[in-house]
N, C-alpha and C positions, 0 to 999 in steps of 0.2 A: 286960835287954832280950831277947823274940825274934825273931830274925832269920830268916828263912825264903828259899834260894835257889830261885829257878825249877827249870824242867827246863832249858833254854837257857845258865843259866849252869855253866860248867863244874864238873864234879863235882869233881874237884881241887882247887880252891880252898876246901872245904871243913875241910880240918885247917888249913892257911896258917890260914883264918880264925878257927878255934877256938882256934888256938893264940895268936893277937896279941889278939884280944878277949876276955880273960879277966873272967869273971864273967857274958857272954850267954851265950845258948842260943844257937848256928845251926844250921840246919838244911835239910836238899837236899830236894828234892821228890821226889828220886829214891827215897830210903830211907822215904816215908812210901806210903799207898795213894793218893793224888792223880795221882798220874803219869797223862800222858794224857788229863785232864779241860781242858775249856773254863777260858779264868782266869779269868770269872768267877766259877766254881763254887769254883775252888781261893782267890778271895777272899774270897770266904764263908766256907770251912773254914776258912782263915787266920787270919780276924776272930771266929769262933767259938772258935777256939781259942789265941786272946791272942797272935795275933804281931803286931808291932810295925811291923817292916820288911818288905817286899816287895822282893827284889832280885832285876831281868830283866835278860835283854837284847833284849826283842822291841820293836826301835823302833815298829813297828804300834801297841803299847798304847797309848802318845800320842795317838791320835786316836778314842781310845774313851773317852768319858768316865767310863762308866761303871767304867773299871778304871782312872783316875787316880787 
């Protein structure tokens, strides 16, 4: 599975993650060229490029349908 962290969610959390989820991919938004972009955009890229999970913490995205 890909997993792909926001920019919102803490960078840190990223080895914790890689290391208990053995056999995903995860991945920070920080280390790819997205950083910065609208989330819709960064949904697109996401879903272009086969990730799986979306994981934020921008409670706002709830009210967007378009990025549920």
């Amino acid at each position: 599975m890909r997993i792909l962290l926001d920019e919102d969610v803490p960078v840190q959390v990223l080895d914790p993650l890689r290391h208990v989820l053995h056999g995903h991919d995860v991945d920070h938004i920080d280390h790819l060229t997205w950083k910065g972009r609208k989330d819709q955009v960064v949904l697109q890229h996401a879903r272009a490029s086969k990730y799986e999970v979306f994981v934020t913490n921008n409670l706002k995205q709830r009210n967007v349908p378009e990025e549920c």
